[in-house]
C-alpha positions in Angstrom: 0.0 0.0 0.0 1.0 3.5 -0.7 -0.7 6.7 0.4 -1.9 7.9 -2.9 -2.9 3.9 -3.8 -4.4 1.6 -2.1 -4.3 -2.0 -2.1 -7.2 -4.3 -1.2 -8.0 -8.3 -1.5 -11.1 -9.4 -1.9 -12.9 -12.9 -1.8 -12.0 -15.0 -4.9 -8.7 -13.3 -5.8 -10.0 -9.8 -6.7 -8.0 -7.0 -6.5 -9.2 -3.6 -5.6 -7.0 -0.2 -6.9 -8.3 2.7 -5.2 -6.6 5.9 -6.2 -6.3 7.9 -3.3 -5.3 11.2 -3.4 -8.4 13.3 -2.4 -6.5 16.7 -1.5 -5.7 16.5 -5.8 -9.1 14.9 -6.8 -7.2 11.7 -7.6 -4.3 13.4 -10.2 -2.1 11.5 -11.6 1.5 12.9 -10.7 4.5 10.6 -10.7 4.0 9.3 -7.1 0.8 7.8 -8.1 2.1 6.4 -11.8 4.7 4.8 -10.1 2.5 3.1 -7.5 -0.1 2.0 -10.3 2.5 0.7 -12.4 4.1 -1.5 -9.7 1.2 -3.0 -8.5 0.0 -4.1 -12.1 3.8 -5.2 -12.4 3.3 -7.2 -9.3 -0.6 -7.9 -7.6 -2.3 -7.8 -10.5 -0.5 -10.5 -12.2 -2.0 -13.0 -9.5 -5.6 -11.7 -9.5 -8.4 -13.3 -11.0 -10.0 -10.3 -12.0 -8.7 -6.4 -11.3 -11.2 -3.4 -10.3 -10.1 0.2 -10.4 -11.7 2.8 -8.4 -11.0 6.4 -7.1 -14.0 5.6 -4.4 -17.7 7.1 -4.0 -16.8 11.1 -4.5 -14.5 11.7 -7.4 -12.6 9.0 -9.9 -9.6 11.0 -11.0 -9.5 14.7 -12.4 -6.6 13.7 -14.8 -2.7 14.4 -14.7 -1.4 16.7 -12.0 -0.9 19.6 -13.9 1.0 21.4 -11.1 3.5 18.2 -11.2 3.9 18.2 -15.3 7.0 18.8 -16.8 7.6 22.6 -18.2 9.5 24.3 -20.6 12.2 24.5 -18.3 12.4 20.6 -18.3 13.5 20.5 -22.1 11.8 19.0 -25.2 11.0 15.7 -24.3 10.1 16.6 -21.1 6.6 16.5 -21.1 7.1 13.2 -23.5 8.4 11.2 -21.1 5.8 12.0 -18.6 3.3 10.8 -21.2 5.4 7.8 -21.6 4.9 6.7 -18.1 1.1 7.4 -18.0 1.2 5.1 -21.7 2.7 2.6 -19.7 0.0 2.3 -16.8 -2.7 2.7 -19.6 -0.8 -0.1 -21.6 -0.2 -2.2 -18.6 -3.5 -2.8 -17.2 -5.1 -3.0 -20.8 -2.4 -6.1 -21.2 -3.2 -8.2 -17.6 -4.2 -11.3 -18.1 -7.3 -10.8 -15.8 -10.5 -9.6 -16.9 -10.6 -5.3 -15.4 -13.6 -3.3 -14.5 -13.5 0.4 -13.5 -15.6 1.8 -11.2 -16.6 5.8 -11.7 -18.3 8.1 -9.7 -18.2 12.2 -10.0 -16.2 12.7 -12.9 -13.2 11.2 -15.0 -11.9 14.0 -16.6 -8.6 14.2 -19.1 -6.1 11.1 -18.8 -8.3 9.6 -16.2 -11.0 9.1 -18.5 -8.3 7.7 -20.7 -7.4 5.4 -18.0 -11.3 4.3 -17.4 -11.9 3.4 -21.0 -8.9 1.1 -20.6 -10.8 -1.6 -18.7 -13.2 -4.2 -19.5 -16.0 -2.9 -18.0 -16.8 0.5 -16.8 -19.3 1.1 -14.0 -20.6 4.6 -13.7 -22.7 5.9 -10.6 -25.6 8.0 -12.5 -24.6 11.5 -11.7 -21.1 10.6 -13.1 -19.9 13.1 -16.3 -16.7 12.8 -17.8 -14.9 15.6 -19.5 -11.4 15.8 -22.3 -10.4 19.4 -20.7 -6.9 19.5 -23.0 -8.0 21.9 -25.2 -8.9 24.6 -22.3 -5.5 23.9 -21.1 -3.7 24.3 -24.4 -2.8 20.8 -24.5 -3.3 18.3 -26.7 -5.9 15.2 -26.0 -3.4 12.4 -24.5 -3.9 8.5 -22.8 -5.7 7.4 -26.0 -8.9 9.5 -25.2 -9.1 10.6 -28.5 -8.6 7.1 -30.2 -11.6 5.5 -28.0 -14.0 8.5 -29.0 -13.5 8.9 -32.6 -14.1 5.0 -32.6 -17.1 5.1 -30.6 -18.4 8.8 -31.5 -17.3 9.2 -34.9 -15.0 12.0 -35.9 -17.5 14.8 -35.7 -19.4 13.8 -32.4 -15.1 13.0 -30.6 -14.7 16.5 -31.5 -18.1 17.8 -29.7 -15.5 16.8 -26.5 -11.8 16.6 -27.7 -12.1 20.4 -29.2 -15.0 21.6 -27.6 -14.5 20.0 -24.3 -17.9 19.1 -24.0 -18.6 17.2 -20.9 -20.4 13.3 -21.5 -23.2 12.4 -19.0 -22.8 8.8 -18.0 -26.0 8.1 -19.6 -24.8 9.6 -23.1 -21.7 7.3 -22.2 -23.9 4.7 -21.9 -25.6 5.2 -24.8 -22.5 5.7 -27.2 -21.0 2.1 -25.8 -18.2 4.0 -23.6 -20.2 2.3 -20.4 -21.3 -0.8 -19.4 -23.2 -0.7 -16.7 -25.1 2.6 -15.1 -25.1 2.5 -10.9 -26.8 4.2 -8.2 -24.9 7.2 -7.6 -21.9 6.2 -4.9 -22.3 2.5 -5.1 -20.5 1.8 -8.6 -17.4 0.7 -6.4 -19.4 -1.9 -4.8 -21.7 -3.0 -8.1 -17.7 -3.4 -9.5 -16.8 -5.1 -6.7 -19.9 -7.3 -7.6 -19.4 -7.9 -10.9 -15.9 -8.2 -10.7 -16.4 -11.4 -8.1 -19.0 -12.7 -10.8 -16.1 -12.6 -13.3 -13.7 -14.0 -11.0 -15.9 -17.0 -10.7 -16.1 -18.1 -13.8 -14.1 -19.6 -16.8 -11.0 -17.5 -16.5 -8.6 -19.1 -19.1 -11.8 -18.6 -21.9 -12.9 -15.3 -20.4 -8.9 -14.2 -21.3 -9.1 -15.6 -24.8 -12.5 -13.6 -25.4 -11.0 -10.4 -23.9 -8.0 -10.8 -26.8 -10.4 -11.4 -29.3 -12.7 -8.3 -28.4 -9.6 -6.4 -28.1 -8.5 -7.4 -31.4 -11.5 -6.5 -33.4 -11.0 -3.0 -32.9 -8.2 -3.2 -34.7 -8.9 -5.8 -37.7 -11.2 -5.9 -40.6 -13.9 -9.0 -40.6 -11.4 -11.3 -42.4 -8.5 -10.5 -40.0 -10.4 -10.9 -37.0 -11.9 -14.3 -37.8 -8.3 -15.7 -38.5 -7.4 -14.5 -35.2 -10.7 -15.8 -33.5 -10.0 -19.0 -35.7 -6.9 -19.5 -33.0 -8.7 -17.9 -29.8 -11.4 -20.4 -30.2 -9.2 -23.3 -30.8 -7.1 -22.6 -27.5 -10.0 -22.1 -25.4 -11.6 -25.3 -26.7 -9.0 -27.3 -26.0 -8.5 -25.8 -22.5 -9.5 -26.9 -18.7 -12.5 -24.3 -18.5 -13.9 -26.0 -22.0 -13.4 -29.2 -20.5 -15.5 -28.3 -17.3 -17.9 -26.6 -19.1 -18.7 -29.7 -22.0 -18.7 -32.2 -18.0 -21.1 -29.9 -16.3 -23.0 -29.8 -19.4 -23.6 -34.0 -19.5 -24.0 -34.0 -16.0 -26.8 -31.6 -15.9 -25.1 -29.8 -13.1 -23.2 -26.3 -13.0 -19.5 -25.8 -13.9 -16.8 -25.9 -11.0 -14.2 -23.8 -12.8 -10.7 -23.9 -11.5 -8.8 -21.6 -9.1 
């Protein structure tokens, strides 16, 4: 545990994050990278399913801008900084483990890019998020701009990348950048929920379909159903499959492994 991240096991091998710097609204400076990027190095790698949470108030207000590299700290400065934040992004998009987010207040500028980097994305009701980089004379960063243009089109990303338009988490919802809408300050607990529900279940085919949704954002129709020809293969011919085709015969439900 950390002061500005905290740690938590839960029942089944689930893994709470819970940013926690509440003086900062959650920002990500480099204490907090660092912390997130270890435990995903390390915890993470043995849990059965990851949830990510800044807790009931607020989920993270984006990089701490009183913390990012200036003019004074040379041109590739502020690169590097965006290099470590890629690397949390990258990391926990990469465990093996299924990952749900939880959000509640807001998820503004790289912490929304962090949010849409998970499976699943719980959002209390009241939750907005927000791409604040133009207001700031930056440029949109942690991928925020590839997951809208892909979800909003090029016209409707730019309502928020140029604009910087807030997005209720019902609009969210609605444009396939939530999964799930919660009571306002319970989506760390329906997270928790649905994260133990996950953790339950067929974890090597779960990681296999995870891959292969993954993938298809990326391929055309004939590229992805080469690569789902494999992904189905390997999960076929794995324990979970093997579980699943028993409980099946034996009218009775699966018993996946731990």
């Amino acid at each position: 545990m950390t002061s500005s991240l905290q740690c938590t096991w839960h029942p089944q091998d689930v893994l709470e994050l819970r940013l926690h710097r509440p003086e900062r609204r959650n920002a990500l400076d480099q204490t907090l990278i660092d912390a997130l990027r270890d435990a995903l190095d390390t915890d993470a790698r043995r849990a059965r399913c990851t949830v990510l949470t800044g807790a009931d108030t607020f989920f993270c207000s984006g990089g701490d801008v009183a913390s990012m590299p200036g003019a004074g700290d040379g041109l590739f400065g502020p690169a590097g900084r965006l290099e470590l934040i890629h690397g949390v992004i990258e990391r926990f998009a990469a465990l093996p483990c299924p990952t749900v987010v939880a959000v509640e207040g807001y998820a503004l500028g790289a912490g929304w890019g962090l949010a849409l980097a998970g499976d699943i994305l719980v959002a209390g009701e009241d939750a907005a998020f927000q791409a604040p980089f133009s207001q700031r004379g930056l440029a949109a960063d942690a991928g925020v701009a590839w997951h809208l243009t892909r979800r909003l089109g090029r016209h409707g990303a730019n309502r928020h990348l140029l604009l910087g338009e807030p997005l209720t988490a019902l609009e969210a919802l609605s444009a396939g950048l939530v999964t799930i809408l919660a009571a306002p300050r319970t989506a760390t607990r329906v997270a928790l929920d649905v994260a133990a529900r996950l953790a339950a279940g067929p974890v090597e085919s779960v990681a296999v379909t995870r891959w292969m949704s993954r993938v298809a954002e990326d391929r055309d129709v004939t590229g992805f159903l080469r690569e789902e020809r494999i992904g189905v293969a390997l999960a076929g011919h794995g324990r979970d499959a093997a579980e699943g085709k028993a409980a099946f015969r034996e009218k009775r439900e699966p018993e996946f492994a731990r």
